[in-house]
N, CA, C and O atoms as a MOPAC input file, in Angstrom:
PM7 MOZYME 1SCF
protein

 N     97.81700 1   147.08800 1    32.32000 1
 C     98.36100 1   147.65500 1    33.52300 1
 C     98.63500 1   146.49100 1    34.48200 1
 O     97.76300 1   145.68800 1    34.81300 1
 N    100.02900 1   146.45100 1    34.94700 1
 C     99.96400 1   145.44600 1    35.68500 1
 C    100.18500 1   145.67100 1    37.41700 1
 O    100.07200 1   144.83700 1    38.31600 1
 N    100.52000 1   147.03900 1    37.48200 1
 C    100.86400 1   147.32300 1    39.15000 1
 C    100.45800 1   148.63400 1    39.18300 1
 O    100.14000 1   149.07600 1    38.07900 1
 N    100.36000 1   149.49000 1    40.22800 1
 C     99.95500 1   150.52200 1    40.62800 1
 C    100.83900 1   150.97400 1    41.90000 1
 O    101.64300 1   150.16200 1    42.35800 1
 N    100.73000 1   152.02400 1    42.37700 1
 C    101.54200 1   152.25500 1    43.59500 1
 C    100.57300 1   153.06700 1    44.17100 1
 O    100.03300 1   153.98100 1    43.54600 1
 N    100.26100 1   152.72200 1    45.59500 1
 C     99.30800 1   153.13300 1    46.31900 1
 C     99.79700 1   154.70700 1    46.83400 1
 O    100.63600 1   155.36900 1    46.22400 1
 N     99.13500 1   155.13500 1    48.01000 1
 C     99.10500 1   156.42100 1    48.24600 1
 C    100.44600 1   156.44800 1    49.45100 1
 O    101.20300 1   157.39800 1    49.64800 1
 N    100.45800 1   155.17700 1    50.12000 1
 C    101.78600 1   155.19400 1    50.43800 1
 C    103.05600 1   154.61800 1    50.18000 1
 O    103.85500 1   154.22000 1    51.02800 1
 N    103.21900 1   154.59800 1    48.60700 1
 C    104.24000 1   154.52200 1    48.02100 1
 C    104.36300 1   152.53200 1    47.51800 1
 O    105.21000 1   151.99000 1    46.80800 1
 N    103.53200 1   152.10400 1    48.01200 1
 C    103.68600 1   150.47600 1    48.09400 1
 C    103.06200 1   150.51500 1    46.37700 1
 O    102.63500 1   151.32600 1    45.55600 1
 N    103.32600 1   149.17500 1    46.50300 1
 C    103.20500 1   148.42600 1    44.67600 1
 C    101.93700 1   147.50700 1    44.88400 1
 O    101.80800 1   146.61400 1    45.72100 1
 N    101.38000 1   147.76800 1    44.29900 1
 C     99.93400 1   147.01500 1    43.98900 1
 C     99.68000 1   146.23900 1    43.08500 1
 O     99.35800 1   146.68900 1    41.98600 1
 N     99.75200 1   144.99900 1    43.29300 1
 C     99.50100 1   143.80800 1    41.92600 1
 C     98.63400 1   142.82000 1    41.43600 1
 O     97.53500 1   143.35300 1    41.59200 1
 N     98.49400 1   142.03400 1    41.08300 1
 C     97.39400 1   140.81000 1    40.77200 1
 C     96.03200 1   141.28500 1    41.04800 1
 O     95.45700 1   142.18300 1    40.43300 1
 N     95.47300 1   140.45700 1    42.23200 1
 C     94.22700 1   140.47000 1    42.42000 1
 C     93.61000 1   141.60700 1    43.43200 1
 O     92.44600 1   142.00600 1    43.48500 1
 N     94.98100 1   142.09000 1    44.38500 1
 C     94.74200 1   143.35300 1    45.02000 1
 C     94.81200 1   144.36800 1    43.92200 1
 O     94.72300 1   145.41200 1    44.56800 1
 N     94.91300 1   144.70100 1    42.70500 1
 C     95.04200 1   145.45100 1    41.85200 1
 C     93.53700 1   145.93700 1    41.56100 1
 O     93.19300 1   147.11800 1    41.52800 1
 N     92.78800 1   144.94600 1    41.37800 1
 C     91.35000 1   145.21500 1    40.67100 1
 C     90.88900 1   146.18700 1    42.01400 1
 O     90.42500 1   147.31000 1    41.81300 1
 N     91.06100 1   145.65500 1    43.37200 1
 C     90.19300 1   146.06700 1    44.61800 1
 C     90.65300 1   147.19600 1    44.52300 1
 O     89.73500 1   148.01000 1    44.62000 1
 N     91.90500 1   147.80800 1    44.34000 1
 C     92.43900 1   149.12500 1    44.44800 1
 C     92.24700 1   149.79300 1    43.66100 1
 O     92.34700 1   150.95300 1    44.05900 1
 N     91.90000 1   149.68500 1    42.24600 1
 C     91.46800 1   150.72800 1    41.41500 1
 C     89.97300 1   150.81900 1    41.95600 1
 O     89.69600 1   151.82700 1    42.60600 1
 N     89.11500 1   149.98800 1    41.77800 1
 C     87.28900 1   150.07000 1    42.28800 1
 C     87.71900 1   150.57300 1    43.65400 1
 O     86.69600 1   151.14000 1    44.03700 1
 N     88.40200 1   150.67300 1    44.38400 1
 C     88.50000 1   151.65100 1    46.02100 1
 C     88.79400 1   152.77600 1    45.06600 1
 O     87.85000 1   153.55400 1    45.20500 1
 N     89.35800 1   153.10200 1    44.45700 1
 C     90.01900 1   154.68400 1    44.04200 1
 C     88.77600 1   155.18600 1    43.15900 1
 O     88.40600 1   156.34400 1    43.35100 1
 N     88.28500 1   154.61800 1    42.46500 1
 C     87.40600 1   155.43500 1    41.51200 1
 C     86.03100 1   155.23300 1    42.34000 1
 O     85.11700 1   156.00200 1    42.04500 1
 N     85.79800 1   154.25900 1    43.36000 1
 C     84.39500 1   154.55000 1    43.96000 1
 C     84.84200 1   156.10400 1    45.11500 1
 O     84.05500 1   157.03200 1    45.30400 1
 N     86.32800 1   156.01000 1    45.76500 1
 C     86.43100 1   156.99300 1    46.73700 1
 C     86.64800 1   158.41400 1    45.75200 1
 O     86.83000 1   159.48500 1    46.33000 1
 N     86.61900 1   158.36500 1    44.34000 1
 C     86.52600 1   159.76200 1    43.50900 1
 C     85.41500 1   160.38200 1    43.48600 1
 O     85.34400 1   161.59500 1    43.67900 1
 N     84.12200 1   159.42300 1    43.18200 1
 C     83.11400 1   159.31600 1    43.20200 1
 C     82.08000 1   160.04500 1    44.47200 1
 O     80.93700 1   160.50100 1    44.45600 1
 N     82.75100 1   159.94300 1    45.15300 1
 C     81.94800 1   160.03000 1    46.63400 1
 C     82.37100 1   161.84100 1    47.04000 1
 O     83.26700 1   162.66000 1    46.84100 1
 N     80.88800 1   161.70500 1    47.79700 1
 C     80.92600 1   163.14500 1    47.96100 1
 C     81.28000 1   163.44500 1    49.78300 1
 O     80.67600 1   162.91700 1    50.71600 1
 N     82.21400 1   164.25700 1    49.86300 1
 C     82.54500 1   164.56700 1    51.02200 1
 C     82.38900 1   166.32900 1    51.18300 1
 O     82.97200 1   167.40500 1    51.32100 1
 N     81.62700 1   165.90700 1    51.09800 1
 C     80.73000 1   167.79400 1    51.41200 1
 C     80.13600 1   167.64900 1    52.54400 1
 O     80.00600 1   168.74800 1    53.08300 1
 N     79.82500 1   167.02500 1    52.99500 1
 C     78.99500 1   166.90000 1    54.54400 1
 C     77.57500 1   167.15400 1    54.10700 1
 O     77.29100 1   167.25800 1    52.91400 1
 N     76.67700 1   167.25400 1    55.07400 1
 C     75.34000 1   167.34400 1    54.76000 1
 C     74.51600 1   168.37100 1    55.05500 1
 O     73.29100 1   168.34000 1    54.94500 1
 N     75.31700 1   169.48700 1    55.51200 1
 C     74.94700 1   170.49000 1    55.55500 1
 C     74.39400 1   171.35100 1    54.32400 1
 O     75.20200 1   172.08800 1    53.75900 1
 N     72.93500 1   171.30300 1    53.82500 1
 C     71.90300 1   171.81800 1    52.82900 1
 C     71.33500 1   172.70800 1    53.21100 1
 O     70.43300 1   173.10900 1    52.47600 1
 N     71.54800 1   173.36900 1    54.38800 1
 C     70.65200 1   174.60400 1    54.61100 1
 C     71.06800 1   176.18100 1    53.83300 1
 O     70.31800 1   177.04900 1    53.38600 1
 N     72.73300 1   176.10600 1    53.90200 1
 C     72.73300 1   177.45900 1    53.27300 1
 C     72.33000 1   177.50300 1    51.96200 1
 O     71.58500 1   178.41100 1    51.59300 1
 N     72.79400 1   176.47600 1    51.04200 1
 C     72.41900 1   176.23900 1    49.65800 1
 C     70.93800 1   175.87000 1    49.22700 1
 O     70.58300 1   176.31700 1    48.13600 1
 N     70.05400 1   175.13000 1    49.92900 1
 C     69.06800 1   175.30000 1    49.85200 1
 C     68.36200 1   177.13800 1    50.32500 1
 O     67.42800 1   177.65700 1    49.71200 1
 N     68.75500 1   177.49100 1    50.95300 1
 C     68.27700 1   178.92700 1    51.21400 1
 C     68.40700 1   179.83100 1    49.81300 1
 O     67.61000 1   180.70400 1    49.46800 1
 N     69.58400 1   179.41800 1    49.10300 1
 C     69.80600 1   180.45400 1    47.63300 1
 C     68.93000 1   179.88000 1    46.41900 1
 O     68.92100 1   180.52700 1    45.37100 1
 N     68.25300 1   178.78800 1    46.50800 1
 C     67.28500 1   178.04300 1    45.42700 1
 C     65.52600 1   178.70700 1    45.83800 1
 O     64.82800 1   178.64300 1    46.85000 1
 N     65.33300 1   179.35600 1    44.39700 1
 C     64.08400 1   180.05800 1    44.71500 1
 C     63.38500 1   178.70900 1    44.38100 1
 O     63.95000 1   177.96500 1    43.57900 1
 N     61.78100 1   178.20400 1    45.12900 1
 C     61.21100 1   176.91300 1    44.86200 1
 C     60.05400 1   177.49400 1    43.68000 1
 O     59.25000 1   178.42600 1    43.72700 1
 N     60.42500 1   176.34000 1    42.46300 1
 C     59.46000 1   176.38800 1    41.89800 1
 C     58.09900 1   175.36600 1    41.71300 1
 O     57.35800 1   175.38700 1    40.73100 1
 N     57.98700 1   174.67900 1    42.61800 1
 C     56.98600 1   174.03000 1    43.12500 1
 C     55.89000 1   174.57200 1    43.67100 1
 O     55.87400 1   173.93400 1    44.72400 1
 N     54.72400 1   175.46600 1    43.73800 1
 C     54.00200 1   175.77800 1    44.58400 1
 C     53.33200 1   174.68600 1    45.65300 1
 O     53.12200 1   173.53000 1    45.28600 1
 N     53.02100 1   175.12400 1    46.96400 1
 C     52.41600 1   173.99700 1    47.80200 1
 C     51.59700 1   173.43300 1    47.42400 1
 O     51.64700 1   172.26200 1    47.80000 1
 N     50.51400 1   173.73600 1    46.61500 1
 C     49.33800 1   173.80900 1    45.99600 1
 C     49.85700 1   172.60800 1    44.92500 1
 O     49.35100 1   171.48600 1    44.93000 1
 N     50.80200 1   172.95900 1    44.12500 1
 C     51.08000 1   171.65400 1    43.21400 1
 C     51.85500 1   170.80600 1    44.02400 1
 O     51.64700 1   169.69800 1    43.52900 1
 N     52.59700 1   170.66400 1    44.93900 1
 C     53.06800 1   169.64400 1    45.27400 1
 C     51.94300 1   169.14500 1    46.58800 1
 O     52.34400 1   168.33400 1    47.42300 1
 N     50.88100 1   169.57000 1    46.64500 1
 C     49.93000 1   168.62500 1    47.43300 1
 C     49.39200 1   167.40000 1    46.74300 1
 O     49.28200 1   166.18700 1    46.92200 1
 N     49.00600 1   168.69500 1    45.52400 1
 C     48.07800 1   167.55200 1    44.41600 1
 C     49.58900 1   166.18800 1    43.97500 1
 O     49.51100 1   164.96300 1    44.07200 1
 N     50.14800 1   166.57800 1    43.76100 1
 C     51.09400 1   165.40000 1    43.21400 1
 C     51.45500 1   164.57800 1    44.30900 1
 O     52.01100 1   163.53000 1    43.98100 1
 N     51.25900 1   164.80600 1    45.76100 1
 C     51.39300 1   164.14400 1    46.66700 1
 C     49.90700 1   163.21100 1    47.09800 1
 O     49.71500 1   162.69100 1    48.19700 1
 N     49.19600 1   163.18300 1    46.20900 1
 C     47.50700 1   162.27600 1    46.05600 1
 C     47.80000 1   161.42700 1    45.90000 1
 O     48.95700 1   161.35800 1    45.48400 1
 N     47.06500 1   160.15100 1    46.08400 1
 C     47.21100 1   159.11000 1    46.13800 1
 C     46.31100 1   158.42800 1    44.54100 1
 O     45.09400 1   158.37900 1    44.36100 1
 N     47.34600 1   158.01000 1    43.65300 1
 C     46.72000 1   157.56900 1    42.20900 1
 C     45.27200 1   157.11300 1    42.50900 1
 O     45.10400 1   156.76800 1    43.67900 1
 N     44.08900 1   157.03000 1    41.62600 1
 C     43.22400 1   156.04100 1    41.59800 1
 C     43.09600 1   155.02200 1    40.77200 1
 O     43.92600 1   154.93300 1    39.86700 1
 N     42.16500 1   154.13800 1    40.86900 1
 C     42.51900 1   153.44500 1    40.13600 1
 C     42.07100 1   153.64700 1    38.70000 1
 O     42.78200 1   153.09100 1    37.86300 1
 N     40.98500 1   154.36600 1    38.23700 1
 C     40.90700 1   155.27200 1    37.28800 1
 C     42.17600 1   155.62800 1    36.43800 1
 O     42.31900 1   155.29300 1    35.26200 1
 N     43.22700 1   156.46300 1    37.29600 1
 C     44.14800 1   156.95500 1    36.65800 1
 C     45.75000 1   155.94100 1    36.28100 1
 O     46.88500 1   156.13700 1    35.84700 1
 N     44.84800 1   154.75800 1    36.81400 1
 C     45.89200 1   153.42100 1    36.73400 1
 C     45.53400 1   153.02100 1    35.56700 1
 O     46.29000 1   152.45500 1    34.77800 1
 N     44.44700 1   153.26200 1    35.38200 1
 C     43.50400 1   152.25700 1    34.00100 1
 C     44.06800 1   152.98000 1    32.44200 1
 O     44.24800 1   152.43100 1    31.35500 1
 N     44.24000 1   154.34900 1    32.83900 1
 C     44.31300 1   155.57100 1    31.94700 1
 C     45.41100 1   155.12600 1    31.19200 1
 O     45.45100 1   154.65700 1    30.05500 1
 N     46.83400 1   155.48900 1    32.51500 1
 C     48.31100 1   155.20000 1    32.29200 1
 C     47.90200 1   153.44800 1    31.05300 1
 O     47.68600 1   153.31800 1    29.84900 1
 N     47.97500 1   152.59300 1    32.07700 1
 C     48.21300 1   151.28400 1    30.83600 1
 C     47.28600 1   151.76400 1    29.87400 1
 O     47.91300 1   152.45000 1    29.06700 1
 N     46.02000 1   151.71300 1    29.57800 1
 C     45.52200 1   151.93300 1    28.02000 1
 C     46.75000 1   152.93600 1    27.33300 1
 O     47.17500 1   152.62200 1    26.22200 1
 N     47.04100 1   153.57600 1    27.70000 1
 C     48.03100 1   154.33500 1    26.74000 1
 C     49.53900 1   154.59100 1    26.41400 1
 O     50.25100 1   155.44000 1    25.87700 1
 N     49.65100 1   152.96700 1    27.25300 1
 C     51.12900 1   152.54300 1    26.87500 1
 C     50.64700 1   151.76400 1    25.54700 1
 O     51.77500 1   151.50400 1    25.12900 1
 N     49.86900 1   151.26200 1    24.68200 1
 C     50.07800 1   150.84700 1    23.86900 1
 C     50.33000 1   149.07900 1    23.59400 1
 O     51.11500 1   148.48800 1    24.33600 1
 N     49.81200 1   148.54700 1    22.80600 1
 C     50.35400 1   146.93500 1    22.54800 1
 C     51.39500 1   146.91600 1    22.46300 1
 O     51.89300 1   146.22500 1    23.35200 1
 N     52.40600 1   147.53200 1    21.51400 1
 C     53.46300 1   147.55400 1    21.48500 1
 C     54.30200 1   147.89400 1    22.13900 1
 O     55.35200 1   147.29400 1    21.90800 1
 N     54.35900 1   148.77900 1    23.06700 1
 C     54.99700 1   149.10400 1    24.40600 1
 C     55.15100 1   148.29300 1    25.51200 1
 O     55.96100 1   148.54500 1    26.40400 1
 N     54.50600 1   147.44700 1    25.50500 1
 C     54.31300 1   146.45000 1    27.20300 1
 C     54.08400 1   144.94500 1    26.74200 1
 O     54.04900 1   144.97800 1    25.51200 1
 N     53.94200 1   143.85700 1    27.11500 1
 C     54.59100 1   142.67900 1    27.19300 1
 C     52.88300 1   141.99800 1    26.95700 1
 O     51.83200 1   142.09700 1    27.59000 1
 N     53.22000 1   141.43900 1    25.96400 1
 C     51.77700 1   141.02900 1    25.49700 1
 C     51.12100 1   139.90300 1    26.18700 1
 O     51.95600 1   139.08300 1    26.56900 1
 N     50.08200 1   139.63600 1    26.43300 1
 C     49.38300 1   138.32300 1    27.17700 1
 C     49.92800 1   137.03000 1    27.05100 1
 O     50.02100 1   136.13500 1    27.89200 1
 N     50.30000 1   137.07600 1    25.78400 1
 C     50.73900 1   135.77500 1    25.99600 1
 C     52.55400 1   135.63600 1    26.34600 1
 O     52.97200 1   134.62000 1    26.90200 1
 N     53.47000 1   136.73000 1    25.96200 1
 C     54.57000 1   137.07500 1    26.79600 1
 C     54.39900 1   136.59100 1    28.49000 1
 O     55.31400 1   135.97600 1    29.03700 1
 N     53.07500 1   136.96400 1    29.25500 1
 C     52.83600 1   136.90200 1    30.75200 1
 C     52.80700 1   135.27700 1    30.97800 1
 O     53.19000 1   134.77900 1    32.03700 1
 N     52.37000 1   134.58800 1    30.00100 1
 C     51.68100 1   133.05200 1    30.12300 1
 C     52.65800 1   132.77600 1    30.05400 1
 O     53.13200 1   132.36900 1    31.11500 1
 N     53.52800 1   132.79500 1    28.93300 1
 C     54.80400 1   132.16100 1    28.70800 1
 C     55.69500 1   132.21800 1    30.11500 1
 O     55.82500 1   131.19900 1    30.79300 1
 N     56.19700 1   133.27500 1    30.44000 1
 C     56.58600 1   133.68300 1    31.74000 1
 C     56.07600 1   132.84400 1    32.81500 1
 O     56.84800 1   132.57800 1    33.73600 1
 N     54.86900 1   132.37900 1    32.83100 1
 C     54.56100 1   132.11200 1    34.06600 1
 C     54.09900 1   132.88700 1    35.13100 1
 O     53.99700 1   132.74700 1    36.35000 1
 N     53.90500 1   133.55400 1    34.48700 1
 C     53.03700 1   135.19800 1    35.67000 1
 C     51.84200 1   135.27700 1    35.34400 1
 O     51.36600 1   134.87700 1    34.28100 1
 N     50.93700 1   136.09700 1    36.74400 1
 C     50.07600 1   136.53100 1    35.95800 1
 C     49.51000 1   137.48600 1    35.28500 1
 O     50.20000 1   138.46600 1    35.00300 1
 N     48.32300 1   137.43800 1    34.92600 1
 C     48.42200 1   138.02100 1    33.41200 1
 C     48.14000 1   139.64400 1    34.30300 1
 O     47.68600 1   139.65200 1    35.44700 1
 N     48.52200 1   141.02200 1    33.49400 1
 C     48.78600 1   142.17400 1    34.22100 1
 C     47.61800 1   142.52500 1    34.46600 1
 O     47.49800 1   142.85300 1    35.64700 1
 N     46.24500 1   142.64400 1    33.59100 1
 C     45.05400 1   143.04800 1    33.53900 1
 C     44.16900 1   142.94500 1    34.69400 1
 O     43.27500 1   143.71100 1    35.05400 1
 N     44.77900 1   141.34800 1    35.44400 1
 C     43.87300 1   141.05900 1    36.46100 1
 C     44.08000 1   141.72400 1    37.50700 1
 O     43.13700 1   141.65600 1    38.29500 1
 N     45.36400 1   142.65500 1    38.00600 1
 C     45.57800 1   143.57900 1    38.85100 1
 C     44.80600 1   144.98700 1    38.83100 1
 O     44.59300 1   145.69700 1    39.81400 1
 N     44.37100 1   145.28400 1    37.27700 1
 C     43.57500 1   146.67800 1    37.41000 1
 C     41.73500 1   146.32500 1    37.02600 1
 O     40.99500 1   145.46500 1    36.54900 1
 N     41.73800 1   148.02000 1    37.78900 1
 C     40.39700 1   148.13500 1    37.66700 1
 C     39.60700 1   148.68600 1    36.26100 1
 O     39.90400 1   149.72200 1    35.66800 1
 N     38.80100 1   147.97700 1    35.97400 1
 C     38.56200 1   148.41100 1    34.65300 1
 C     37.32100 1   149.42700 1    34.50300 1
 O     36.39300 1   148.98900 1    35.18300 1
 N     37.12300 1   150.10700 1    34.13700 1
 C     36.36400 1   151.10600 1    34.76800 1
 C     34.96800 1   150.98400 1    33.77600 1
 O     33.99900 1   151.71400 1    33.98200 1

């Protein structure tokens, strides 16, 4: 593709070409609904009870930090000596080991 013709009739070429397609497909993209969520939120029955979204609003412990990594597995996560190599440190020393 080497030209385009804009919305008011002009010819679009070279390096203004790239900017004008990424303007057209980011302005497709974009939502111009305004932000008005109240009526549509009013027709969504919630299936969240308060009760569960308190508890999920808790603050992790570190218990349940310890839990999560043991059961990602060796093979899942970036092995000790992956961290050394890197130059980081090593992940273990951030949790609590219970």
């Amino acid at each position: 593709m080497r030209q385009l013709q804009d919305e008011n009739g002009n010819v679009v070429v070279g390096e203004q070409l790239k900017n004008f397609i990424a303007n057209h497909y980011q302005q497709l993209f974009m939502s111009h609904a305004g932000n008005d969520f109240e009526e549509v939120l009013n027709c969504v029955q919630p299936r969240v009870t308060q009760e569960m979204n308190d508890f999920l609003l808790m603050p992790f412990t570190g218990d349940e930090i310890w839990c999560v990594l043991e059961s990602i597995g060796g093979l899942k996560a970036p092995s000790v000596e992956w961290w050394a190599n890197a130059g980081r440190v090593e992940p273990y020393n951030y949790c609590v080991n219970p």
